[in-house]
C-alpha positions, -999 to +999 in steps of 0.1 A: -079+095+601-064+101+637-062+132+662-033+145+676-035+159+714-007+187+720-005+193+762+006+227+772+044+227+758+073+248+741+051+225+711+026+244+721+038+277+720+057+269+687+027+255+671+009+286+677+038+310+671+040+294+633+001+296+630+001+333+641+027+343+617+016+325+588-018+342+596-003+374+598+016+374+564-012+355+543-028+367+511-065+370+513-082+342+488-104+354+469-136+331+450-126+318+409-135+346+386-128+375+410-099+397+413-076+394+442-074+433+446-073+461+423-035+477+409-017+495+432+008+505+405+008+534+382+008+530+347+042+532+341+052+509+368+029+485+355+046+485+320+078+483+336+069+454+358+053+437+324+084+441+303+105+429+328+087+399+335+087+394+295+126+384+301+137+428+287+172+436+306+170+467+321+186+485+296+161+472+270+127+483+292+146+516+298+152+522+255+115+507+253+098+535+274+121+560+271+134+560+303+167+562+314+183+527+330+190+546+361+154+553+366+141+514+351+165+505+381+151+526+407+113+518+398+123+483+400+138+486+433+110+509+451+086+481+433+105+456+454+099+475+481+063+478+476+059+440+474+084+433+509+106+412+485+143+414+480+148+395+446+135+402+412+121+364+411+101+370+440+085+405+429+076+382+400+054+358+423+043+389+438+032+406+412+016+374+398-002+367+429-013+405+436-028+405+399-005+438+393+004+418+355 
């Protein structure tokens, strides 16, 4: 094992930058056998999200809950919102990691 000694620097200050941010956006962890948080989705949101992520097109979700696509496509996208993302992959992780599914 060895130590590292970091003088006053822009190493520094970019060291602790990184560690502030990282800090800032982090999940909290949460003990084996506990949930992460409870569901901040609604029902329908939740189904949605679960077909989705079941490999349903839109159109497919939208004839499954009797929804129109237009409005599958707009949950979806205020969903995305919800979880800061800006691809359907990463609401995935998201939703995997926020126990929504």
């Amino acid at each position: 094992m060895g130590a590292l000694i970091i003088h006053p620097s822009g190493l520094l200050d970019a060291l602790i930058a990184l560690f502030e941010s990282v800090w800032r956006d982090a999940t909290p962890f949460a003990p084996p056998g506990e949930r992460a948080e409870t569901s901040e989705l609604d029902e329908e949101d939740s189904r949605i999200l679960a077909l989705m992520l079941a490999g349903l097109t839109d159109q497919s979700v939208a004839n499954q809950l009797g929804l129109s696509l237009r409005t599958v496509q707009r949950r979806v996208k205020v969903l995305m919102g919800v979880a800061g993302v800006s691809t359907r992959i990463q609401l995935g992780w998201h939703a995997a990691r926020k126990g929504w599914i």
